[in-house]
C-alpha positions in Angstrom: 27.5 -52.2 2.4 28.9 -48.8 3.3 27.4 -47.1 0.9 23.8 -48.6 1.2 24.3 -48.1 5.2 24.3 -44.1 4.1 21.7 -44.0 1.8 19.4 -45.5 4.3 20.0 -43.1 7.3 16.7 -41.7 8.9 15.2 -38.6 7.7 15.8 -35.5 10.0 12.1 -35.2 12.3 11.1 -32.2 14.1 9.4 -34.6 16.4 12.4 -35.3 17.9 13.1 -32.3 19.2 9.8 -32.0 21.2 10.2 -35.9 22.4 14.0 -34.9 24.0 12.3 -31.6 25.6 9.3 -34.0 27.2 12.2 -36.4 28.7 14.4 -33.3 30.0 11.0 -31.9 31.6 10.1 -34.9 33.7 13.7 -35.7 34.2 13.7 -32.1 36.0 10.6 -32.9 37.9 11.0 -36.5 38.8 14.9 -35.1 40.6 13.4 -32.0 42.7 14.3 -27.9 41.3 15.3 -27.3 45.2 18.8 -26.5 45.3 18.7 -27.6 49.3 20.1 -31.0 50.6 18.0 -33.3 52.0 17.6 -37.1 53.8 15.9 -39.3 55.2 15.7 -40.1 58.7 13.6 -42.6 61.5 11.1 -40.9 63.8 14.0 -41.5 66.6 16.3 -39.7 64.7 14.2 -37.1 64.7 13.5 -36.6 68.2 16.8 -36.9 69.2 17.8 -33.9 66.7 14.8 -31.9 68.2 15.9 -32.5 71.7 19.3 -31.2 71.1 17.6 -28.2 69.7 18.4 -28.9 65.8 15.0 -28.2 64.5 14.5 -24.7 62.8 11.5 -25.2 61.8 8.9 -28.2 61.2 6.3 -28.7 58.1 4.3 -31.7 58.4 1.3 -33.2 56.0 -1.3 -34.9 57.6 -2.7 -37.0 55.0 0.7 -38.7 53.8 1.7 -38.4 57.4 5.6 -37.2 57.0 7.1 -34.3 58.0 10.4 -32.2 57.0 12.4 -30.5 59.4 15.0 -28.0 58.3 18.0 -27.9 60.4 19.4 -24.9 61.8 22.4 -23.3 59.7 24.9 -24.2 63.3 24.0 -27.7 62.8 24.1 -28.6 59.4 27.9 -30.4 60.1 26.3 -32.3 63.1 23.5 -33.9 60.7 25.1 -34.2 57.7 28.6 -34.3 58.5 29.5 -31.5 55.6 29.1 -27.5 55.4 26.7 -24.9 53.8 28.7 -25.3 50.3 27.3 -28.4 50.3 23.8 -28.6 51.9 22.6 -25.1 51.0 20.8 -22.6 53.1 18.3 -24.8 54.1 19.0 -28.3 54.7 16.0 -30.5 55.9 15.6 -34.6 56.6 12.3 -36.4 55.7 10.6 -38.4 58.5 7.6 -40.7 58.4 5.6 -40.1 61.8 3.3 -42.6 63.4 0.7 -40.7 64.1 -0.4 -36.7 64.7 -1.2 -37.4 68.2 2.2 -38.5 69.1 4.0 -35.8 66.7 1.5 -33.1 68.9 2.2 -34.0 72.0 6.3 -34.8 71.5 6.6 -31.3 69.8 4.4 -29.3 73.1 6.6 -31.1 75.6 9.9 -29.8 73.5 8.6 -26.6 73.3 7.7 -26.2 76.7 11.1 -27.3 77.7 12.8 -25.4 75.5 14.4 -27.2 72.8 12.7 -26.4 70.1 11.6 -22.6 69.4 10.8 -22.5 65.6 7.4 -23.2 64.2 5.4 -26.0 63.5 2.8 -25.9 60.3 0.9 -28.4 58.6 0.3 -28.8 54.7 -2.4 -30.5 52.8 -1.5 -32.8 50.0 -2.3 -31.5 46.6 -1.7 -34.4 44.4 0.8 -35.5 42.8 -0.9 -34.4 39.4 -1.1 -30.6 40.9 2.3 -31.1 41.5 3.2 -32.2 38.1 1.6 -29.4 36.7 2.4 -26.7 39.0 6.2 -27.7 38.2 6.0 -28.1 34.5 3.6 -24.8 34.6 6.5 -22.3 33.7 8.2 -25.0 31.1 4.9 -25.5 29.2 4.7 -21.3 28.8 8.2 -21.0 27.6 7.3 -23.8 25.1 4.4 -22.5 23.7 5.6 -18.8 23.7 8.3 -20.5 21.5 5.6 -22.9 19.5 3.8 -19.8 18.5 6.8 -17.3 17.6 7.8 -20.1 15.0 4.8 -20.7 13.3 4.6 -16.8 13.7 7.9 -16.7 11.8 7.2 -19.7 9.2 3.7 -17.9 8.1 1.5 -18.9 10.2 -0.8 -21.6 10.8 -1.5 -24.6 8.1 0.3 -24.5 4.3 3.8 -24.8 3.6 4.6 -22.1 5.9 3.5 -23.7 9.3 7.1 -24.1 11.0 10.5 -22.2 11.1 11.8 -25.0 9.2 9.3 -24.5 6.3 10.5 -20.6 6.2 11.5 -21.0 2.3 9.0 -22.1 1.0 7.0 -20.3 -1.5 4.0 -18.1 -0.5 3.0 -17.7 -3.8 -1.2 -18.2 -4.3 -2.0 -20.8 -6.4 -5.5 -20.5 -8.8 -5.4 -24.2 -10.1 -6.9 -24.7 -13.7 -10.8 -23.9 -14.0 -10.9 -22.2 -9.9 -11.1 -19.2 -9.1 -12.9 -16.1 -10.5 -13.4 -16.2 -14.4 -11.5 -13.1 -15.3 -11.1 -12.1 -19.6 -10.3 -9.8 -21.7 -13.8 -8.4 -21.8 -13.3 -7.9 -18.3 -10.1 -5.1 -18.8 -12.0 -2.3 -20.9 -9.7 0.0 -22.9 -6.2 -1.0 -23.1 -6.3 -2.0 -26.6 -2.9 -1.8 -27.3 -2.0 -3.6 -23.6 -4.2 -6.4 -24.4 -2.8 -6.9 -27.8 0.7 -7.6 -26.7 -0.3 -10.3 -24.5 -2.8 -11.8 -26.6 0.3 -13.4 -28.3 1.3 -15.0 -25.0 -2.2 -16.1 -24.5 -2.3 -17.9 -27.9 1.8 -19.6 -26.7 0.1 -21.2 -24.0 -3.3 -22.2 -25.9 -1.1 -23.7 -28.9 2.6 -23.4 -28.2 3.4 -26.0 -31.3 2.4 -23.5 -33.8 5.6 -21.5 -32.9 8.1 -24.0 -32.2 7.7 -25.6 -35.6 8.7 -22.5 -37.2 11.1 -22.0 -34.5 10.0 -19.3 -32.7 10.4 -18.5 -29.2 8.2 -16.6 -26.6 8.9 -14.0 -24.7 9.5 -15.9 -21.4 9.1 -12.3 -19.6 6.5 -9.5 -19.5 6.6 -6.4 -17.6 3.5 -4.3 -16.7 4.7 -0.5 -16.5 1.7 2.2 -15.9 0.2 4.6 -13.0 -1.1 3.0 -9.8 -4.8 1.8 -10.9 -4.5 1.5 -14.0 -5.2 -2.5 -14.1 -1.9 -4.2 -14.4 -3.1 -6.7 -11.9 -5.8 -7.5 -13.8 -4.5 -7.7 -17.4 -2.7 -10.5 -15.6 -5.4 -11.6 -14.3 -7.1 -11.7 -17.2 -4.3 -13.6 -19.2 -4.6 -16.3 -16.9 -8.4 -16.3 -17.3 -7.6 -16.4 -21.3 -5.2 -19.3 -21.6 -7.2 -21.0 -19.0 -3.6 -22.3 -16.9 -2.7 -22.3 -13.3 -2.1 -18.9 -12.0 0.9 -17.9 -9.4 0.3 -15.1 -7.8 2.3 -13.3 -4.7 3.9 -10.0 -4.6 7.5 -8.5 -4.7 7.2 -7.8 -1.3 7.0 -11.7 -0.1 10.4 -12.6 -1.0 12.0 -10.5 1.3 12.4 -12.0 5.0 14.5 -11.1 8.1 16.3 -14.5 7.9 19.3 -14.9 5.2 18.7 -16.9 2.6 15.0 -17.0 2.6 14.2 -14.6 -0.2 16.6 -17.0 -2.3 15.0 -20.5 -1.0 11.4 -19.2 -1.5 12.0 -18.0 -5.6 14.0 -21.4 -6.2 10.9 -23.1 -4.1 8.0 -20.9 -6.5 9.9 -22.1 -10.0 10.1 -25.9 -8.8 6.4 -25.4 -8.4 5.3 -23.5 -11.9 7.8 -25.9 -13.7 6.2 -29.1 -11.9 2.8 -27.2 -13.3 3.8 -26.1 -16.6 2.2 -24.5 -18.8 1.5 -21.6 -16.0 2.1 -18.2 -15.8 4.0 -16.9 -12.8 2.4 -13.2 -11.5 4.7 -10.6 -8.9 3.0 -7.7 -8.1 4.9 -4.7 -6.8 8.6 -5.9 -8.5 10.4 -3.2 -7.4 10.1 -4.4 -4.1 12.8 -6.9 -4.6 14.3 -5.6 -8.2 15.9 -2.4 -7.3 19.3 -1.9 -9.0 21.9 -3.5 -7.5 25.2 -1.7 -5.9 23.8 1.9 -5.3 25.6 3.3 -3.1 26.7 0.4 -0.7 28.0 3.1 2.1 24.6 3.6 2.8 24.0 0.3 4.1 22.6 -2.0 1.1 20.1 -5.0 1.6 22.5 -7.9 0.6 19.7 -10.5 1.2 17.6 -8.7 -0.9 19.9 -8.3 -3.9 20.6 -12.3 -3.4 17.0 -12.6 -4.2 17.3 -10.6 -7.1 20.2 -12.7 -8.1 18.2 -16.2 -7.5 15.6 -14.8 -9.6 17.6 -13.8 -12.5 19.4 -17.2 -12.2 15.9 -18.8 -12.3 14.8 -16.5 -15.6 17.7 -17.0 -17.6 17.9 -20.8 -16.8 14.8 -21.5 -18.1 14.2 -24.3 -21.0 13.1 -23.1 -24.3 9.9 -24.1 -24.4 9.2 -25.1 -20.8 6.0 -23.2 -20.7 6.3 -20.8 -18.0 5.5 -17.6 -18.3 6.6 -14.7 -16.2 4.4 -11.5 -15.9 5.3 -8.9 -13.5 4.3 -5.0 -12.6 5.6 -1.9 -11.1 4.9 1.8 -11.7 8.6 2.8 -10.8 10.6 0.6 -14.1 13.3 3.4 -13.5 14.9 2.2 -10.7 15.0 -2.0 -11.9 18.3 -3.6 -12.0 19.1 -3.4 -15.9 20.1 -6.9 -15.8 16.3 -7.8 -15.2 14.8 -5.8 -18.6 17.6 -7.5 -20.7 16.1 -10.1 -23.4 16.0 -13.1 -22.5 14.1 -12.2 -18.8 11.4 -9.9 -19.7 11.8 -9.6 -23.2 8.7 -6.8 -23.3 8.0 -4.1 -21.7 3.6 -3.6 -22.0 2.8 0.2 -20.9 -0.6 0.5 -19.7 -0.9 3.9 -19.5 -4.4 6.3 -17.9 -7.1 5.9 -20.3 -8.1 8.3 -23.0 -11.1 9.8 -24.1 -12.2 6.2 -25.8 -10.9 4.3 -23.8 -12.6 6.1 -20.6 -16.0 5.9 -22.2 -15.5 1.7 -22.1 -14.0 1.7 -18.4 -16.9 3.8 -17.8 -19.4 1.0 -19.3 -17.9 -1.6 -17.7 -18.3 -0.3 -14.6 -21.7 1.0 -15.5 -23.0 -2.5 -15.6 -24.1 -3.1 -11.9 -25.4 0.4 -11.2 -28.5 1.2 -11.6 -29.0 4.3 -13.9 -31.5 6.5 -15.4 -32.1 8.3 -18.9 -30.0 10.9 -18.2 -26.7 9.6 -17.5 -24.3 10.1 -20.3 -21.7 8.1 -20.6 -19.6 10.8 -23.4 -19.9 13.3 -20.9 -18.7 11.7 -17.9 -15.8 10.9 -20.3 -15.1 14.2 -21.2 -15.5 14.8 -17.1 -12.6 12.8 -16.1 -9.6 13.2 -17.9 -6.7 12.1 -16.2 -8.8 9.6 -14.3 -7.5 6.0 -14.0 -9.5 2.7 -14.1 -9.8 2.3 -10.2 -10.4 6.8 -10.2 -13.3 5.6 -12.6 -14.8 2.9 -10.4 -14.3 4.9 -7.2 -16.8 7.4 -9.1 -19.5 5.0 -9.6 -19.4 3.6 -6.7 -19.3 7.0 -5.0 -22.5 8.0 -7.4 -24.5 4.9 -6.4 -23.8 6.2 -2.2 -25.2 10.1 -3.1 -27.8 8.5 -4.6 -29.2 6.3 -1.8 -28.7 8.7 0.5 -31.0 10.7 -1.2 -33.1 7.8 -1.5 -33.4 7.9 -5.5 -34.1 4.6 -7.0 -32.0 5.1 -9.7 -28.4 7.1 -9.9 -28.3 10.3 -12.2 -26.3 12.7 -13.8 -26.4 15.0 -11.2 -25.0 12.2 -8.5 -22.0 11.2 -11.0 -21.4 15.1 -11.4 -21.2 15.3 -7.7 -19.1 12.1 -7.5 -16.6 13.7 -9.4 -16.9 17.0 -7.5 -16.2 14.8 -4.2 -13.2 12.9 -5.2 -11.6 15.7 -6.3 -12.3 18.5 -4.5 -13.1 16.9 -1.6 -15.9 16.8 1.0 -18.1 20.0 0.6 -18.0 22.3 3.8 -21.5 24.2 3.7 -20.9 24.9 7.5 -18.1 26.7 7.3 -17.7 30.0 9.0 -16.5 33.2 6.8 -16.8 36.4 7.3 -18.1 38.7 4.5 -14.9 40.0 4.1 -13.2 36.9 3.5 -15.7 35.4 1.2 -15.4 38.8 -0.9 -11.7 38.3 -0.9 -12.0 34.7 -2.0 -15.0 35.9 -5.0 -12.6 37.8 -6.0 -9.5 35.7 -6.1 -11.6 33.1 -8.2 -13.3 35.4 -10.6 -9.5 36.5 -11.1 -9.1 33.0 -12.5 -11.7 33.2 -14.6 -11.4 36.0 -16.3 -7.8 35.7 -17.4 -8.6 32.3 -18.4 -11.2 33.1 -20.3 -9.3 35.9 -22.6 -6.1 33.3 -23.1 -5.5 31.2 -26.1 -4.1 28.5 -24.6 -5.7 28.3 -21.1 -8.2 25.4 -20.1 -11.5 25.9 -21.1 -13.3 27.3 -17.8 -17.1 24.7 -16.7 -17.7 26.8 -13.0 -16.2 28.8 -10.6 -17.4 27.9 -6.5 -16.2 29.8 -3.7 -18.2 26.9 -1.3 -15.3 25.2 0.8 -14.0 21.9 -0.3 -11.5 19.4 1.6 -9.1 22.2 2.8 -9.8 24.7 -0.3 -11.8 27.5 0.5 -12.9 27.7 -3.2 -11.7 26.4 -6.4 -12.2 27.0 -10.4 -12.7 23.9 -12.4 -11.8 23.5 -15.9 -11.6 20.7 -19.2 -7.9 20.3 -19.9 -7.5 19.0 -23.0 -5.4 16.1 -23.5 -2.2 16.9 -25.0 0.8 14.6 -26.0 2.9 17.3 -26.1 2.9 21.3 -24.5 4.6 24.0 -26.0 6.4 27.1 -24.4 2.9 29.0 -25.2 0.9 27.1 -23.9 2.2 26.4 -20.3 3.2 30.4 -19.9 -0.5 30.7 -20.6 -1.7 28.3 -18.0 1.0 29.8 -15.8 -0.5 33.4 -15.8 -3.8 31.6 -15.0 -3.2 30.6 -12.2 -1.6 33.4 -11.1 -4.4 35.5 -11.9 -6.1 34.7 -8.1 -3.2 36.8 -6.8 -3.5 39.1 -9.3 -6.7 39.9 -8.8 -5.9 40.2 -5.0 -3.5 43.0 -5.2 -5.2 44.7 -7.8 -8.9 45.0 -6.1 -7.9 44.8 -2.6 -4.8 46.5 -1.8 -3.4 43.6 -0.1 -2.6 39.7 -0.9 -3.7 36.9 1.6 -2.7 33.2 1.7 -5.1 31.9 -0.4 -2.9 32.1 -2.9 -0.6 29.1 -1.5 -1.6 26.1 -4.1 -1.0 28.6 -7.1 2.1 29.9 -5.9 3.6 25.8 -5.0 2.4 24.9 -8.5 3.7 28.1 -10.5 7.1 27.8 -8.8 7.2 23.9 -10.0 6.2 24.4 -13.1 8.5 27.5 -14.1 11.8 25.7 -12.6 10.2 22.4 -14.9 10.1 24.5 -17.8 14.0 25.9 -17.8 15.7 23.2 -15.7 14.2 20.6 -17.0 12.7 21.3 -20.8 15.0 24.2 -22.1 12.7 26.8 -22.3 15.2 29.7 -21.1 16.4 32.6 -22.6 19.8 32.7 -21.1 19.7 28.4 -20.7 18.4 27.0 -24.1 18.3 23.7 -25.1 19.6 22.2 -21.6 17.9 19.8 -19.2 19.7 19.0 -15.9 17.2 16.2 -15.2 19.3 13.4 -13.1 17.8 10.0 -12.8 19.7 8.7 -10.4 17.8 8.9 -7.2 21.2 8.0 -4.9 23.1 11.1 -6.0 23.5 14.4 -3.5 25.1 16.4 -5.8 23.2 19.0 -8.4 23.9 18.3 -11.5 25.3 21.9 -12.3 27.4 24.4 -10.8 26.3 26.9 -8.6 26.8 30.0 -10.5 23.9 28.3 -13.1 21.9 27.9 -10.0 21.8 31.2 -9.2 20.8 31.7 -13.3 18.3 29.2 -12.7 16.6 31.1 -10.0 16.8 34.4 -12.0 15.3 32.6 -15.0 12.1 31.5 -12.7 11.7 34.7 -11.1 11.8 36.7 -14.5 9.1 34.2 -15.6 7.3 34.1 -13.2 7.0 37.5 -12.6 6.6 38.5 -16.6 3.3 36.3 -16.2 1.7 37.9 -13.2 2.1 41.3 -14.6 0.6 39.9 -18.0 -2.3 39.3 -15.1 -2.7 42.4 -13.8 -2.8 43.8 -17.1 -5.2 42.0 -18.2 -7.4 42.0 -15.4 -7.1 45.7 -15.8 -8.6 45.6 -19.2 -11.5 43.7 -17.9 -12.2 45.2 -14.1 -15.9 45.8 -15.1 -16.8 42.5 -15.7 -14.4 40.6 -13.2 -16.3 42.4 -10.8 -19.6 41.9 -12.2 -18.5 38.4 -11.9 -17.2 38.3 -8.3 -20.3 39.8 -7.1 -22.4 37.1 -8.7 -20.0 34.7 -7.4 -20.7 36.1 -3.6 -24.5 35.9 -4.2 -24.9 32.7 -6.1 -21.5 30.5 -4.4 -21.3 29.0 -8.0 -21.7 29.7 -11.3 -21.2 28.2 -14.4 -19.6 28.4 -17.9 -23.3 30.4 -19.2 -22.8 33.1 -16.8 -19.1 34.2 -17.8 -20.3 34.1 -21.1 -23.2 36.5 -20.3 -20.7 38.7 -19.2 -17.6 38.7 -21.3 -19.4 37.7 -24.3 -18.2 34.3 -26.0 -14.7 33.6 -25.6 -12.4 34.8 -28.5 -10.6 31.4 -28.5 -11.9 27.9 -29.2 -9.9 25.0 -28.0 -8.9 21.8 -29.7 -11.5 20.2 -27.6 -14.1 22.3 -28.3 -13.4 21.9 -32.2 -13.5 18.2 -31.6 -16.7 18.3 -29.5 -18.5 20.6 -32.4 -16.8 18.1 -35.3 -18.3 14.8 -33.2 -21.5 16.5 -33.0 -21.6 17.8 -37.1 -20.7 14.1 -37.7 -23.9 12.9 -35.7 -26.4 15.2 -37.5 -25.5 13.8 -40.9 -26.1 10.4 -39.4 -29.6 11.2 -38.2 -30.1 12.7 -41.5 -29.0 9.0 -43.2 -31.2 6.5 -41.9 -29.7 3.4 -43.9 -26.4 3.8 -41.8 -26.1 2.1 -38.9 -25.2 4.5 -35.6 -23.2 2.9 -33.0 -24.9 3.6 -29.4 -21.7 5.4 -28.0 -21.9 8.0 -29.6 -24.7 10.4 -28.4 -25.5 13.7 -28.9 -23.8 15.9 -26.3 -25.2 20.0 -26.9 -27.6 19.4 -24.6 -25.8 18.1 -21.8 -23.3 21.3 -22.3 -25.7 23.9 -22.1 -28.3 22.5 -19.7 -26.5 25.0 -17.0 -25.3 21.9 -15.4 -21.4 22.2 -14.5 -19.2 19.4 -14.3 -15.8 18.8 -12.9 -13.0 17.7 -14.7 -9.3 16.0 -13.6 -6.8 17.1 -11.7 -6.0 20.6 -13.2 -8.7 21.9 -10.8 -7.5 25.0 -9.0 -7.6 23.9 -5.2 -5.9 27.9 -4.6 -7.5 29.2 -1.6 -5.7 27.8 1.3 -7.3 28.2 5.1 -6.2 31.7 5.9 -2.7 31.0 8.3 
């Protein structure tokens, strides 16, 4: 009987609390807040204490027709036979009066014979629902600031969040089976190789029988590593969208809260969901968040709660059935610094890079994104490819979107070439500044800084091929030289010196033709000097420290990892590089002062010039780049198409001559020269 008296014990209610805070409220009311004693007396009683000169003072209310009179302090033993500890400061009785006439004229004759000197004031009756409220008034704010701060603290109003004592529960997003926004593969252009890893996880949750009966197991983890934008989130997305299951969603970020214990309660909370709606795949954005390696440098003040989140979700990962059917895909662009415990099999078994887009892979983002806009005939899909390298998914939708605003602000019912050319121009360079004040002298000074650039680039094997030079202020450059990096897996030694004494060929130029160097030469200088101490510290490419790379990976150590005399090698090494390129610069520049200046002075008449007119100049440049080879190969390969008419062309691939000598400059990546700095 004992035990069944246990099991049936009633279930904990918050309702109780606010029922016991009710009763304690009119409880308060109902007994008086006034510290002060009080009683009752008869009306005789109260004339005699006024005739012996008791009365302080006298409040009456006319409409219940009783008065209080507060005895003076001398008194208070006489009326209620104890002291001040007792009474308070301000004892009073309570008298029901027969009338006001009688109360008016007893209270005159006292005054004019002197007994009673205080004053005499009437109130008016209020209520007793005003005075309900006007007591409760400061109880009912303290209770609803506290009301709001929990459901502030519990997530808010309505789900599973709505009360402090619903803090652990999951804030995952739920996209049941068949809701939400129809997202596939076709969906994620490029990412071939991405796609294709999970398109085995797809199939698991389509038809998970066909592996178990050979006994295979799937991956019950798998980690989206790749640059911000490249569309880990959607890849997910679009796996979900594939196997057609419910769809967790939250971010790394959510499991961490000020109270201990909630991170752990929440991840226990999201797996007894996703196993209760199994098959499902289980998406956390941002990972790192909450899966940073554990026990780095605890003297510095570690997160314990959010390392006992990490632990709850390992425990969750590894305790997993085999074939339970819940899937865990998360993403992060910072994999290095995850507990190791998290990448071991058995968690998240892969690893899926989805890494910038190539050339291909561009042209495909590019169409996809292409779809809503509405374009005209000369738009070309290769060459904004070719315009872009470096560019992520989200850096390629930001330029059609930013294409489609040029073009309605020049009212054009359809976007061009020229709008996606500036689109580019904008979101790297910046905002053009046509307004700016220079003096002549300055824009001479910056003509010649960027002709500098061009003309050593144009002589070096190795350098990017140049598309235009523009001394127009962009963003906070004063002028810029833009070029088409080629895309490289690897770099030699060559080829980054060469790129190296590019860009130091704006200071060059400086020195050389002006007599004196200026600030503009700030970006080249920041981006030499990281590139040079890259090259020996990091890549062995020393004389006096080959084949050694003091790259440290742990971001908690304060300690280099080499002595101090190799510092001060290190720092001879950059300088002796550095300085060995810019007098290859000057040399060069030397060599070619005719036509650098031709070139500078076109640049301070036209503002911008292209590609055409450096070649008019300097004649055809001496080296061709890989890219340029590939370029004339692609368009060789098209001309013996067109002159086979059985075989089917595919539609990507158009001719692209035109567009490169139309005179029409383009901008490529990153590797844009942003080197003249406002003038300090």
């Amino acid at each position: 009987m004992e035990k069944e008296n246990k099991g049936n014990k009633p279930k904990f209610n918050i309702n109780w609390i606010y029922i016991t805070i009710g009763i304690v409220l009119i409880y308060l009311f109902f007994t008086g807040n006034d510290t002060s004693a009080s009683k009752k007396a008869s009306y005789v009683q109260f004339k005699e204490y006024v005739s012996k000169g008791y009365a302080n003072k006298i409040i009456a209310n006319k409409d219940e027709g009783s008065l209080r009179m507060f005895v003076k302090p001398e008194y208070i033993r006489d009326v209620f036979k104890t002291g001040t500890e007792q009474t308070g400061r301000a004892p009073y009785i309570d008298v029901v009066y027969p009338s006001n006439d009688q109360l008016e004229d007893f209270i005159n004759m006292q005054q004019e014979v002197g007994n009673f000197k205080g004053d005499m004031s009437y109130e008016q009756s209020n209520g007793w629902m005003s005075s309900l409220l006007i007591n409760l008034l400061p109880f009912i704010l303290i209770f609803g600031v506290w009301f709001f701060l929990m459901r502030r603290i519990g997530g808010g109003a309505g789900g599973a969040g709505s009360n402090v004592f619903n803090v652990g529960k999951s804030r995952a997003k739920l996209v049941e089976k068949g809701e939400g926004t129809k997202v596939t593969f076709k969906d994620v252009a490029g990412q071939a190789s991405a796609k294709q890893e999970v398109e085995e996880i797809v199939e698991f949750l389509k038809n998970p029988k066909k592996f178990t009966d050979l006994g295979g197991k799937i991956p019950k983890g798998a980690l989206l590593v790749g640059p911000p934008g490249t569309g880990k989130t959607l890849l997910a997305k679009a796996v979900a969208g594939e196997a057609d299951v419910p769809f967790f969603s939250m971010s790394g970020s959510d499991f961490v809260e000020m109270f201990v214990g909630v991170g752990a309660s929440r991840v226990r909370d999201l797996f007894r969901q996703a196993k209760e709606k199994s098959p499902c795949i289980i998406f956390i954005d941002e990972i790192d968040a909450v899966g940073r390696a554990r026990g780095k440098n605890p003297a510095m003040g570690g997160n314990d709660e959010r390392e006992n989140t990490l632990n709850q979700l390992l425990t969750e990962m590894d305790g997993f059935g085999t074939n339970s059917g819940v899937i865990i895909l998360a993403a992060t662009n910072r994999v290095d610094i995850l507990d190791k415990a998290l990448l071991r099999a058995g968690r998240f078994d892969r690893q899926i890079h989805v890494d910038l887009p190539d050339l291909n892979e561009r042209k495909e983002v590019f169409k996809v994104h292409l779809r809503p806009v509405k374009i005209d005939n000369t738009v070309d899909v290769d060459l904004l490819a070719r315009q872009t390298p470096g560019f992520s998914g989200a850096d390629i939708a930001n330029v059609c979107n930013e294409a489609a605003l040029i073009a309605a602000r020049h009212n054009k019912s359809a976007v061009s070439k020229e709008d996606f050319l500036s689109a580019v121009d904008r979101i790297i360079g910046g905002l053009e500044k046509k307004t700016k004040v220079m003096t002549m002298e300055e824009k001479k000074t910056i003509a010649l800084h960027e002709a500098g650039h061009a003309t050593i680039s144009w002589f070096l094997q190795y350098a990017n091929p140049l598309i235009k030079v523009t001394i127009v202020p962009r963003g906070r450059a004063l002028g810029a030289a833009w070029y088409l990096p080629e895309e490289r897996q690897i770099n030699t030694k060559e080829q980054m010196l060469d790129e190296m004494c590019a860009t130091l060929g704006g200071r060059a130029a400086e020195e050389l033709f002006t007599g004196h160097i200026s600030s503009g030469a700030l970006n080249d200088l920041e981006r030499v000097t990281k590139q040079a101490y890259g090259m020996i510290a990091y890549m062995g490419m020393s004389e006096k420290l080959p084949n050694l790379c003091y790259y440290n990976n742990d971001e908690y150590s304060f300690s280099k990892p080499y002595s101090d005399s190799t510092a001060q090698l290190i720092d001879e090494e950059v300088k002796r590089m550095i300085n060995e390129q810019y007098d290859r610069a000057k040399a060069l520049l030397e060599t070619h002062k005719e036509g650098h200046a031709q070139l500078a002075q076109l640049l301070v008449e036209k503002e911008v010039i292209f590609a055409e007119d450096v070649e008019r100049i300097f004649g055809k440049r001496p080296w061709v780049s890989r890219t340029e080879e590939l370029l004339s190969l692609n368009e060789n390969q098209e001309e013996q198409q067109k002159q086979l008419p059985e075989t089917p062309q595919s539609t990507s691939e158009n001719p692209t001559s035109q567009n490169e000598s139309d005179g029409t400059a383009t901008t490529p990546e990153s590797h844009q020269k942003e080197d003249t700095e406002p003038k300090l």
